[in-house]
C-alpha positions in Angstrom: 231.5 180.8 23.7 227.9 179.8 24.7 226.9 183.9 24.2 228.6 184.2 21.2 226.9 181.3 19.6 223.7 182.3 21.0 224.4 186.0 18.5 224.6 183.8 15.8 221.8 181.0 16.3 219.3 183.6 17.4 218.0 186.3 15.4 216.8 188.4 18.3 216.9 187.6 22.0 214.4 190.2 23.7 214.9 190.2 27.8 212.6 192.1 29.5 213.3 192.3 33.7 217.1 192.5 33.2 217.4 193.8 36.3 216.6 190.9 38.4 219.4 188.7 36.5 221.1 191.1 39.3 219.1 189.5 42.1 221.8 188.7 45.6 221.4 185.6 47.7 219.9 182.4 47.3 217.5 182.2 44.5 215.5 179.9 43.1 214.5 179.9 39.2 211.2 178.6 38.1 210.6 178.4 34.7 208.3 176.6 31.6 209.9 174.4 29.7 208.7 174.6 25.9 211.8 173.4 24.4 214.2 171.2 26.1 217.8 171.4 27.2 218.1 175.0 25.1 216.1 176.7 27.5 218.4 176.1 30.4 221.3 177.2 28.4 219.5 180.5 27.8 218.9 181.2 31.0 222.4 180.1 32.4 224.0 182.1 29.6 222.0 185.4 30.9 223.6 184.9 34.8 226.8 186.1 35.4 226.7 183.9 38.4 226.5 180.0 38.2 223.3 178.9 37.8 222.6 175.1 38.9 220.1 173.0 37.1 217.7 170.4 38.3 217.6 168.1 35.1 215.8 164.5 34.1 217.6 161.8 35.9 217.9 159.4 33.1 220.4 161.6 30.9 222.6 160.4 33.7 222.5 156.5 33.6 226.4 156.1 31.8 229.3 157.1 34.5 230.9 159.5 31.6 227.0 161.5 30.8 226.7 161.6 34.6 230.0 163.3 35.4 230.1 165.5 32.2 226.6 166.8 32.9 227.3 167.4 36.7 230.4 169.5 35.7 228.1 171.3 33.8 226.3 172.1 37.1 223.0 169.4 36.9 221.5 168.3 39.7 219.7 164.7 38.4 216.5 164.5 39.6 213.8 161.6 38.7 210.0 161.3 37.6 207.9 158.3 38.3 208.1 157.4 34.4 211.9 156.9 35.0 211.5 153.9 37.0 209.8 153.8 40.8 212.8 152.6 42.3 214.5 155.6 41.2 212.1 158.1 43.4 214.6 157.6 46.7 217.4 159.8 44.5 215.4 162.4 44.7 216.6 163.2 48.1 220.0 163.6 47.0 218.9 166.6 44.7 216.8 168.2 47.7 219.8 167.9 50.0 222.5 169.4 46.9 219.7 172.2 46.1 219.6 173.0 49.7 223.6 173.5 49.8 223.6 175.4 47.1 221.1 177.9 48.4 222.7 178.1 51.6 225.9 179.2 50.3 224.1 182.0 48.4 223.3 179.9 45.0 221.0 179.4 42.1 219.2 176.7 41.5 217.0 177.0 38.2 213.9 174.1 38.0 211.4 173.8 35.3 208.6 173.9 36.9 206.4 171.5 34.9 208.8 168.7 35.3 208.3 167.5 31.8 209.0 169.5 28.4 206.5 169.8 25.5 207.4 171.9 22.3 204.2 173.9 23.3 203.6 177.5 25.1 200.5 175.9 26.8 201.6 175.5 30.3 201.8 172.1 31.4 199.8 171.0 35.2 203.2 172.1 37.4 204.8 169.3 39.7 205.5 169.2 43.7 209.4 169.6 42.9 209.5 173.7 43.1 207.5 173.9 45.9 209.2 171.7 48.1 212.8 172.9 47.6 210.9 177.1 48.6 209.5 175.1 51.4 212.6 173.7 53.0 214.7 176.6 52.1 212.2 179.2 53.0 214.2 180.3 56.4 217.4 181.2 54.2 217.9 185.0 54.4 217.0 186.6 51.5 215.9 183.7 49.4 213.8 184.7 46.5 211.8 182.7 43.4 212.7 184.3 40.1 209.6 183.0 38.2 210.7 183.3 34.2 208.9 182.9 31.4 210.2 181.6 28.1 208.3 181.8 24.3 210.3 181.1 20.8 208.9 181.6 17.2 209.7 178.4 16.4 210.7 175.1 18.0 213.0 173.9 14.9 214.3 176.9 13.0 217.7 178.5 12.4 217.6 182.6 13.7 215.0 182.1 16.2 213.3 184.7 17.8 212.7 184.2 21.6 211.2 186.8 24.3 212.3 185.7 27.7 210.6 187.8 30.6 211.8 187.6 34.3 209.0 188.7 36.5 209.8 190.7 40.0 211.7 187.6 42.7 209.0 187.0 45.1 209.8 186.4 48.8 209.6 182.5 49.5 208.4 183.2 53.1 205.4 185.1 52.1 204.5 181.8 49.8 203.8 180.2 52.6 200.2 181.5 54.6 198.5 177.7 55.7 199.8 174.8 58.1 199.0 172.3 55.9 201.6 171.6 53.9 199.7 170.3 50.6 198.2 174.1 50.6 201.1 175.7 51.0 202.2 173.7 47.6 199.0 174.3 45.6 199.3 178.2 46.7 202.5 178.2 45.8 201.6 176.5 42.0 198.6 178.7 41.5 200.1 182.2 41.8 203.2 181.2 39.5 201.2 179.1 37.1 199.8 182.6 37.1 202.4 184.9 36.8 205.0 182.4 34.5 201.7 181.7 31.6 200.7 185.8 32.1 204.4 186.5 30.3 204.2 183.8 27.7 204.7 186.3 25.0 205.0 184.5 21.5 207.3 186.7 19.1 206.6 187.4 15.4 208.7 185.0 12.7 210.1 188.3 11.6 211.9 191.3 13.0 211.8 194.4 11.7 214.7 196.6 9.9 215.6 199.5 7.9 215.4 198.9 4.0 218.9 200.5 4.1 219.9 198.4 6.7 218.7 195.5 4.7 220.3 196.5 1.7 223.5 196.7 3.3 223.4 193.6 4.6 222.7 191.8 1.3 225.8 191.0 0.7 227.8 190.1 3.9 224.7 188.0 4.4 225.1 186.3 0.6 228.7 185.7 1.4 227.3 183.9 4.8 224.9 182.1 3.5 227.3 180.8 0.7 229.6 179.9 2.8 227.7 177.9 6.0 224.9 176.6 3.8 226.5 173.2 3.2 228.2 172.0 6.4 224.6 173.5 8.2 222.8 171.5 5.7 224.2 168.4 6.6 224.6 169.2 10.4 220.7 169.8 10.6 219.9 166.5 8.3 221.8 164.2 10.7 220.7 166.2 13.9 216.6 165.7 12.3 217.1 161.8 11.9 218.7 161.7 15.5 216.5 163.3 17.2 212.9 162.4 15.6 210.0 162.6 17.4 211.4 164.1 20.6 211.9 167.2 21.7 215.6 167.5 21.6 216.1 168.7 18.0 217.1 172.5 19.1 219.2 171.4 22.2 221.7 169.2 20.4 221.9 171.6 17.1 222.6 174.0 18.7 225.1 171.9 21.1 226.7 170.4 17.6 227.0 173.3 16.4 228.8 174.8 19.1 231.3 172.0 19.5 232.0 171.7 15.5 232.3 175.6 14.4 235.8 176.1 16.0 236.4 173.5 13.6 235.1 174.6 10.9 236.6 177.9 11.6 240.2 176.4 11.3 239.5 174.3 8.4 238.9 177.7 6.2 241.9 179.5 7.9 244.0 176.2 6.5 242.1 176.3 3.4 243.0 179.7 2.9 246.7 179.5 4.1 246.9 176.4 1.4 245.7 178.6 -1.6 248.6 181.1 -0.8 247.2 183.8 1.3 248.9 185.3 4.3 249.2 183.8 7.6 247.5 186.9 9.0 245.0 187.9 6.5 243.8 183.8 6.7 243.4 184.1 10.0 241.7 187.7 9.7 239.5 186.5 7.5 238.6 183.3 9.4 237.5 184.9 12.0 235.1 187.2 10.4 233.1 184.0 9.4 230.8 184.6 12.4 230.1 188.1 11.5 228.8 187.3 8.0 226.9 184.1 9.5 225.2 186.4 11.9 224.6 189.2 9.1 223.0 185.8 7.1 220.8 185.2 10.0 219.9 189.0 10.5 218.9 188.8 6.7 217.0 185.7 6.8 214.6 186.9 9.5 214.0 190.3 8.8 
């Protein structure tokens, strides 16, 4: 469900390094973090195996957000700003990231520790480097350094380049005895590699006249259709989520809960106003082929 949204809420997702989404063993993700919650559901939408995600610790204060999210494979982990006395939880997350790479895992961390709707890189935190120290004897574990860059932070049939650069052996991340080097060396070279593949896309992508021309009016039919219920989706989701940096994370997670909805409502609608059972549904289902050919339209 999560992909087939994505098609719909993205104009253009370009991957380059597919490969290494085929990466064996225990492997640890370390990412920038330019734009909240959605950037961990691209990237765990990319795997075909689980990816586990180190996440802020104080989306997990109420019982039912804490086990909701840890179904969802989160690990909660805390920064100072989330209360001192919270710090001594952090061993827990060490001690479930460490499980999880020993059985083979992944374990995906933003490696900033704190998300800004920016492409500057952010100074990166202890957090990554300590879970490739202690897990740096694990055969075959690996840091998958991605990089992540959108067009926009807060608009519909976004255009995002995400580039996985080659998984680097953990042991050879490690070269002094002290161990605050080790984590400096370790935050330099992928400071390095992660802000070298920060690669902002254009707000448009290109197509065919033809193409465009075709698409006229599937996208009209679309747009005609969606504009309203997105309209007032992305009003209440704005006033909700002012000045953070949350406003793509739950439209898009709105979205994705409501649509089925949405897409039954019609298929009634139409069933009420007399038409066939089958062709209702039929033509219920194609509403995410004309939203997509909408979004295709709108950024091209």
């Amino acid at each position: 469900m999560v992909k087939l949204a994505l098609q719909i809420f993205c104009r253009k997702m370009s991957v380059t390094g597919s490969r290494f989404l085929e990466t064996q063993g225990p492997l640890l993700i370390t990412a920038n973090h330019p734009n909240s919650f959605f950037d961990a559901i691209l990237i765990g939408a990319l795997f075909k195996r689980p990816v586990h995600f180190l996440a802020r610790g104080d989306a997990f204060t109420k019982p039912w957000h804490s086990k909701m999210l840890r179904m969802l494979h989160m690990i909660p982990i805390y920064r100072l700003s989330e209360g001192k006395e919270n710090l001594g939880l952090n061993e827990k997350a060490f001690r479930r990231s460490k499980e999880i790479l020993s059985t083979g895992g992944i374990v995906l961390i933003f490696i900033e520790g704190i998300c800004v709707n920016k492409h500057e890189l952010q100074p990166f935190k202890k957090g990554a480097a300590r879970i490739a120290s202690e897990n740096k004897a694990l055969p075959g574990f690996s840091i998958l350094p991605v990089s992540l860059a959108y067009d926009s932070f807060c608009s519909f049939g976004k255009i995002i380049n995400i580039i996985l650069a080659p998984p680097i052996d953990a042991k050879t991340l490690f070269i002094y005895e002290e161990e605050p080097k080790n984590s400096k060396h370790f935050n330099t070279l992928l400071f390095d590699v992660i802000g070298q593949n920060i690669a902002i896309p254009h707000h448009k992508a290109a197509i065919a006249p033809l193409q465009k021309g075709l698409l006229f009016i599937p996208a009209a039919i679309g747009m005609a259709i969606h504009f309203l219920p997105y309209l007032l989706i992305k009003k209440m989701v704005r006033v909700k989520t002012r000045s953070t940096v949350f406003y793509d994370s739950v439209l898009f997670g709105v979205l994705l809960v409501v649509y089925p909805f949405f897409v039954l409502l019609i298929c009634a609608v139409l069933y009420l106003s007399g038409i066939p059972v089958s062709s209702a549904v039929l033509l219920s289902l194609s509403l995410p082929i004309f939203a997509r050919c909408a979004v295709v339209y709108k950024k091209s």
